[in-house]
N, C-alpha and C positions, 0 to 999 in steps of 0.2 A: 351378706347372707352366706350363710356356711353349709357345702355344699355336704351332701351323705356322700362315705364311701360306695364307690359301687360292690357287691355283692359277687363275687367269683362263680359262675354258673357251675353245678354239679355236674358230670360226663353223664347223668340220669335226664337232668334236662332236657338232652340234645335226641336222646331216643323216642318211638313212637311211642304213641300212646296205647295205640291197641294192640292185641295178639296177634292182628296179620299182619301188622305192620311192623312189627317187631322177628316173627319171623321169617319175612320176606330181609330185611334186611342183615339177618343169619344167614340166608342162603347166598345173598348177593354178594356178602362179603367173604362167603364162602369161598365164591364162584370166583371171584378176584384173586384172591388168596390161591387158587388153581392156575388161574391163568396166568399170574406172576411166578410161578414155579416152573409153570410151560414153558414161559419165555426167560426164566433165568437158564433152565437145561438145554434150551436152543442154541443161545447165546454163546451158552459152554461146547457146545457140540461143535460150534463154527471158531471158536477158538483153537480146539485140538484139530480141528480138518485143516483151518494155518499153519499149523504149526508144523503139521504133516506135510502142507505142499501138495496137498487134493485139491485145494482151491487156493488159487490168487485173484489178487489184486482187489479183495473186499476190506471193507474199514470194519468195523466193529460198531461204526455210530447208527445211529438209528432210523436213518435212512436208505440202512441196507438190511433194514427189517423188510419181509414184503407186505407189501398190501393187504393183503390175503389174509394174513394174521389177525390185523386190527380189526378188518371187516367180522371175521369167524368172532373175536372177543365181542364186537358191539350187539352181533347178531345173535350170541350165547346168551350175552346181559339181557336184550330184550323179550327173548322167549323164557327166562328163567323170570325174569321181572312179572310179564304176564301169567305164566301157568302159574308162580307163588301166589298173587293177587285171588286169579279165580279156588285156588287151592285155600286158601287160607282163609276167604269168607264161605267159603263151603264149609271146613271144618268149623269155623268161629260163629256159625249159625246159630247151634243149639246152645251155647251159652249165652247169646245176645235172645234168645227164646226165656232163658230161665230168668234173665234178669228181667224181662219184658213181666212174664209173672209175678216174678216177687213185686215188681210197684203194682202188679194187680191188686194180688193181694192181699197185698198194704191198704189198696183203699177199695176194695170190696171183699169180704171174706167168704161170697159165693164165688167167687169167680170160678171158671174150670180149672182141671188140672191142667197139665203141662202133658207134653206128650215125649213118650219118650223112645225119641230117636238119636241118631248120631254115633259118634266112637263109645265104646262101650264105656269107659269113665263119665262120660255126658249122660248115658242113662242109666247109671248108678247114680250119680245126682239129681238128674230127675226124679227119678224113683223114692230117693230119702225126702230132697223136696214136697212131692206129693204125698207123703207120708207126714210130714209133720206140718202140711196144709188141710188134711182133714181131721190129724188130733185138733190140733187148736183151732179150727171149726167145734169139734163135737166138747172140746173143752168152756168154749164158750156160748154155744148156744147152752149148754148144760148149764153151766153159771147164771146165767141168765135167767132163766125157768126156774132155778129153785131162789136165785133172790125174789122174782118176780112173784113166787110161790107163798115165800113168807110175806111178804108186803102185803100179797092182797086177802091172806087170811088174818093180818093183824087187823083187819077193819071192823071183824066180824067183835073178834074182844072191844075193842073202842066204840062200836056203839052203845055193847053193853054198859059201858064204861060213863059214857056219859048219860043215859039212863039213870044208871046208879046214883051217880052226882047229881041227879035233880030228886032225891031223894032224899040229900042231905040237906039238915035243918039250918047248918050255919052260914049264911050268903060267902063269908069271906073266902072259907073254904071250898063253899064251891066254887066260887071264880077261879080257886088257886087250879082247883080238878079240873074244870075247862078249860084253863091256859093250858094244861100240861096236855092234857088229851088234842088240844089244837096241834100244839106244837111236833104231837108222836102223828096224828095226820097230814101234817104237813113235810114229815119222814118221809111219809109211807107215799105220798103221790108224787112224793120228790126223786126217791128212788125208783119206780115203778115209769117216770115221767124219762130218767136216765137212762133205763133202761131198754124205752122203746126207740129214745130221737136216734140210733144208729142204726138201726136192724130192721126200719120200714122198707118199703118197696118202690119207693116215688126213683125215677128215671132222672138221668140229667137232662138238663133243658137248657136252654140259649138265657141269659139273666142281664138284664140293664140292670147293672148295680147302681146305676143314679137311680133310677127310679124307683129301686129297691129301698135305698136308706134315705129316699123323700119320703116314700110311705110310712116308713117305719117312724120316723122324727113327725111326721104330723101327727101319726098316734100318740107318740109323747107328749107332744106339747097339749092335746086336747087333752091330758090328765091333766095341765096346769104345770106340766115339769119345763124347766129351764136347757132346753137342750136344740141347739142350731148343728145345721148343715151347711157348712163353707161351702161358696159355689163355685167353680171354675170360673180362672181366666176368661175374659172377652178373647175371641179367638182364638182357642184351643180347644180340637176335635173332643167331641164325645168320646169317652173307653167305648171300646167295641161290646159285645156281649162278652161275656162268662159263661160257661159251661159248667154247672153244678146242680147240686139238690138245693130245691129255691127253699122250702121247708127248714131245712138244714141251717143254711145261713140269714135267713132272716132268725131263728129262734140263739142264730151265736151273736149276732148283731144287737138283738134285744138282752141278750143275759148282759153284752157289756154296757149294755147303756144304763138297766138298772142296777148293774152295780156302781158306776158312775156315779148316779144320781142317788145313791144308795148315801155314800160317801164326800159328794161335794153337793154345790148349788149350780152350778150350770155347768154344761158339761158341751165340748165342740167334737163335730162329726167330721170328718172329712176323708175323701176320695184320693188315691192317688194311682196315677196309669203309667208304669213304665214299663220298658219292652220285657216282655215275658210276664209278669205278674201285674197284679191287681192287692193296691195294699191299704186296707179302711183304719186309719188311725181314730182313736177316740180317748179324750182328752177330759180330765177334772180338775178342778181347782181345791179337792180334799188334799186330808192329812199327807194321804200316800202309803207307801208300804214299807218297812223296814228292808234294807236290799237283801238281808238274810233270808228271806221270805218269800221274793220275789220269783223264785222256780216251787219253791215247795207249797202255795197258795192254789196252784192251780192243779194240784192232785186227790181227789176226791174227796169229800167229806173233811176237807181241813178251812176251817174258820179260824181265822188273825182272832184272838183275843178285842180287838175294839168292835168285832160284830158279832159276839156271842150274845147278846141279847136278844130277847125271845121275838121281841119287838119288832125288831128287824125282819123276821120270814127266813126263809131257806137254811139248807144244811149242809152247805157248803158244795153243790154242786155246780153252779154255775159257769165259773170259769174252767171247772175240769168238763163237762160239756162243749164249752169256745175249744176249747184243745184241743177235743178228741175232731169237733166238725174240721178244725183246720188240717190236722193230720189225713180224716180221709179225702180230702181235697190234694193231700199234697202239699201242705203249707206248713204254718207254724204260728203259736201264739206269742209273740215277747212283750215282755210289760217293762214298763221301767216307769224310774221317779221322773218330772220336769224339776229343774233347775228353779223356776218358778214358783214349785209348789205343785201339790196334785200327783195324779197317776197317768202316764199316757198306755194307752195298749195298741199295739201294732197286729190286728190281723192280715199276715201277708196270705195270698191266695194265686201259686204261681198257676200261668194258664197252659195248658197241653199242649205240647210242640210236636 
């Protein structure tokens, strides 16, 4: 077996990670950097006082350093050590505040603003922060309201529409006018359906995800579809609950199973608990997806060529729905091909630490 070289650690490695921690050890090394100057000018000063004949009979080694010295150095280090600590998460406050926001909201777009205290740079960032947390609030509930605006007056033409077409004398035609009018309502409650699943009001709640995706797979199966839930290990603890919009992820649970079952004949559920996350794989024995495909499939209104047919139902919002639920969770959606054949999807769902 042949072994990897090891890899030569960067002088970046070795530093802290955080801003206090990085400035605390600027000062200390500051402070060092003083106190070896101290004691190289001491050192000097006891060399010319020899040399003079002011003082006999001392060495130069370092045991004719006094005490007093070393004590004053450790007792410098430890007060500079401590007031940088309290100094430094005092200042590093307000931007451990901003970053606390930003994953707010990231996954809730009411969240409040930020408050803006601190060094005057901190609340100039806060300040722009907050400013480009209520555009893009007022740009998207705005977005919303006028898609939601056309969708729900296009209903009003479509009835008319299919009125009309029962007016028409040739059957073939008219079936063609009712497919197509199905198809522009099945648009219009698809978009309108996209529209509401982020922007509702439900709270987060405590969630047994087993018990979650045993309901949702007995729904299935009472349609007659081919779709199981792998069961845990004998001996191996229940996942704890989850903390999420139970609405939410039962409706991204179900987008993936019916696409699943969309594209293969049975299709496997399963559960996975590791420290920090919760991760629901679900599994097909279809064609698959081209790997070109495989990020650009799950953004809005894009249909693969093999489910352009009418026949099929939806318009491509499914998976860009599972996205968006994982995202305000905090998660992420990845899909990939098996090896075997099929498509697996990995909804991970990291849990709040």
């Amino acid at each position: 077996m042949r072994l990897k070289p090891l890899k030569p650690l960067k002088p970046s490695a070795w530093l802290p990670k955080s801003l206090a921690g990085r400035m605390t050890l600027i000062l200390v090394v500051g402070l060092l950097a003083a106190q070896m100057a101290s004691f190289y000018l001491h050192m000097r000063d006891r060399v010319e006082l020899l040399a003079s004949g002011t003082i006999q009979g001392e060495s130069l080694v370092m045991g004719a350093v006094p005490m007093r010295f070393f004590w004053h150095v450790g007792l410098t280090l430890l007060v500079v050590i401590g007031v940088s600590l309290i100094a430094m998460r005092w200042i590093a406050k307000p931007l451990r505040d901003l970053t606390e926001a930003a994953n707010a909201f990231a996954h809730n777009i009411d969240a409040p603003p930020l408050q803006q205290v601190g060094p005057i740079e901190v609340q100039r960032a806060a300040e722009a922060f907050n400013f480009m947390q209520a555009r893009l609030r007022r740009l998207v509930v705005e977005r919303g309201r006028a898609l939601a605006a056309v969708s729900h007056d296009l209903r009003t033409p479509l009835t008319r529409m299919r009125l009309r077409a029962e007016l028409v004398d040739d059957p073939l035609l008219q079936d063609k006018l009712n497919a197509d009018i199905d198809a522009m309502h099945a648009m219009v409650n698809g978009v309108l359906a996209y529209l509401r699943g982020l922007e509702d009001s439900e709270s987060a709640q405590a969630i047994h995800m087993e018990a979650l995706l045993h309901s949702i797979v007995e729904d299935e199966r009472s349609q007659g579809r081919q779709v199981v839930l792998l069961e845990r290990a004998s001996g191996v603890p229940a996942p704890a609950p989850y903390s999420g919009k139970l609405s939410l992820l039962r409706r991204a649970v179900g987008n993936l199973i019916d696409n699943a079952v969309l594209h293969g004949h049975r299709v496997t559920v399963r559960l996975q608990d590791q420290p920090g996350e919760l991760t629901i794989l679900i599994e097909d024995d279809g064609p698959g997806i081209p790997d070109a495909d495989l990020l650009r499939v799950t953004e809005p209104f894009v249909r693969l060529d093999v489910a352009r047919s009418l026949d099929t139902g939806g318009v491509g919002l499914g998976l860009a729905i599972v996205r968006d639920v994982a995202a305000y969770h905090g998660g992420q959606l990845m899909l990939e091909n098996r090896s075997e054949g099929g498509l697996r999807a990995r909804l991970v769902l990291p849990r709040a630490t």
